[in-house]
N, C-alpha and C positions, 0 to 999 in steps of 0.2 A: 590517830588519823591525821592528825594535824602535823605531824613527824612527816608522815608519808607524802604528802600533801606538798609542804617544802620541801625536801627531798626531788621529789617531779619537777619543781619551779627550780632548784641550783642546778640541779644534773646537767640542761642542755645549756645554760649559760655561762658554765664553766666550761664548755669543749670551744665557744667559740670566743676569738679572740677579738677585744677591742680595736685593737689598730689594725688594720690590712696589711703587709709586707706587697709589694710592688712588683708587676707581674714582672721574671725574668726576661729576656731575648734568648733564644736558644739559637746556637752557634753549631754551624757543622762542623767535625774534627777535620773535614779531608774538605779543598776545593772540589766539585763535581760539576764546576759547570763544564759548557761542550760549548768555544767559542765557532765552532766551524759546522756543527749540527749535524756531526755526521753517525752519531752516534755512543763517539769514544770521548773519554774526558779529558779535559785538557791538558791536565798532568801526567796523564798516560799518552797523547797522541805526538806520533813523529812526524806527522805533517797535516800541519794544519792548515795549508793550501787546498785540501781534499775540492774536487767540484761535488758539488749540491748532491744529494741526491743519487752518487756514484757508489758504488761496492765498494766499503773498504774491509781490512785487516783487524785484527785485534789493537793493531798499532796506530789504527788511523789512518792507513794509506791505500789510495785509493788503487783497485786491480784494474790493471791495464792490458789491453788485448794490441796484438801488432798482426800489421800486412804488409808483408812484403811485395814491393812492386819491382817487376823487373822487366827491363825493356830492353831487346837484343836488335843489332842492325847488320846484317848480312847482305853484303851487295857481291854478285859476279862479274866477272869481265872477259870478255872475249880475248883469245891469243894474241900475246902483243899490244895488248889497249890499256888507255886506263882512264875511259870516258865511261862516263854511266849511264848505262842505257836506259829509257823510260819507263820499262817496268820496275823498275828498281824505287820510282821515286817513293811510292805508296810506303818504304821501309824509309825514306829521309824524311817523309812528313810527318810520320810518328813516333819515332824518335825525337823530331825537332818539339813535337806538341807535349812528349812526357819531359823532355827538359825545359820546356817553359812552364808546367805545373812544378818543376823540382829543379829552383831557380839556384840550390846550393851545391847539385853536380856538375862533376865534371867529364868529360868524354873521351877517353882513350880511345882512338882508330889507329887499329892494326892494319898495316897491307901485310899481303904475301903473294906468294904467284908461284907457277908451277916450276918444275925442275928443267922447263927446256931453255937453253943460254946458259950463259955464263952465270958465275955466283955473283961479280960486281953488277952486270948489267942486271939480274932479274932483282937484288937491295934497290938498284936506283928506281925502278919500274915499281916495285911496291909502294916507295914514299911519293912516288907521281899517284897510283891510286890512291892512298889515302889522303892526299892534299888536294884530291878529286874529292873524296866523300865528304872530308872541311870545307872546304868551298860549298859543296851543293846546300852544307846543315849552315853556312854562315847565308846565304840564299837564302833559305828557309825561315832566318829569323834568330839563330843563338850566335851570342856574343862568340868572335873567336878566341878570347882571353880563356873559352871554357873547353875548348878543344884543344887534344895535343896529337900529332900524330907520330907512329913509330914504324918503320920499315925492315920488317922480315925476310925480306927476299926468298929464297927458297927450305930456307932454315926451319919452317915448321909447317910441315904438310900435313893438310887434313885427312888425305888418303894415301898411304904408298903405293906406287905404281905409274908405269911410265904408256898407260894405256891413255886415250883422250879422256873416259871420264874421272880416272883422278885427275888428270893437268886439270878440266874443266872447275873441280870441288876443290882447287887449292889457288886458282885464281880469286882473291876474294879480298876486300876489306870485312872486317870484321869488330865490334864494338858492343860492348854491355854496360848496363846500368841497373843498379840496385837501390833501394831506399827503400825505410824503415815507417811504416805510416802508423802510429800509436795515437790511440782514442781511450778515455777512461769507460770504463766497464759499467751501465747506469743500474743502477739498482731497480727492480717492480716493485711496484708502491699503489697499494690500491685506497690511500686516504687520499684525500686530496682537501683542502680549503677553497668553500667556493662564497662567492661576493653575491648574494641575493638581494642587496640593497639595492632598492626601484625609484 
């Protein structure tokens, strides 16, 4: 009995060991941190400029949504004129109001005018209109550095035909503006962190 006895007493003092060996640090194989929080890890991500909280890609980049804005200015003119009539201004002030939000365009004004005169004199009578529609948008407030104008004379008709109401639809300045208005795409997020401290 006494065999068995010692035998109980060595058995669990031989499995453990006098000296301790010192706990390791456990190291991860791959970096995983996410310096941008968007999701994707660093070593994986193509742009790490991502905003907060934005939709991005498996690459990290954040999906971007675009609106086109586009502002057209259509002025008419009576036979032989190239003074712009009052109603018309309602198209020079809005025009002038999306080129002061979209301070990096620039504005082509077209003239043209009907087929009746000559081909020199109805070129000369186009760039009188449109150095009418500059002047009214330099009025209005935009830089003329941002305007240029170009005289068509009767070279591009909006209607053929030698009736009044084509002459009338081809008396015209005419001018467009396009830009590109991009915003990042925001992700839904129903966690939120909130500061309860009173």
């Amino acid at each position: 009995m006494k065999k068995w006895m010692m035998l109980a007493l060595i058995l669990p003092l031989s499995a453990c060991s006098l000296t301790a060996e010192p706990e390791q640090e456990t190291r991860a194989a791959y970096d995983l941190s996410d310096i941008d929080r968007d999701g994707v890890i660093t070593a994986r991500d193509n742009c790490l400029d991502s905003v907060g909280n934005s939709e991005v890609d498996n690459d990290g980049c954040g999906d971007k949504k675009y609106k086109a804005l586009q502002q057209d200015i259509i002025i008419l003119f009576d036979h032989d004129r190239s003074v712009i009539k009052r109603q018309f201004q309602g198209e020079i002030n809005k025009m002038a109001s999306f080129m002061a939000q979209n301070v990096e365009l620039k504005l082509l004004i077209e003239g043209h005018t009907s087929q009746v005169g000559t081909e020199q004199y109805n070129l000369a009578l186009s760039k009188r209109r449109a150095e009418a529609a500059r002047g009214a948008l330099i009025k209005a407030g935009i830089n003329n550095s941002r305007l240029e104008i170009i005289g068509y004379g009767e070279t591009k008709p909006l209607l053929m035909g030698d009736d009044e109401q084509s002459a009338a639809k081809n008396r015209r300045v005419v001018g467009a503006l396009t830009t590109i208005e991009e915003n990042d795409r925001m992700r839904w997020n129903v966690y939120s962190v909130e500061n309860n401290s009173q």
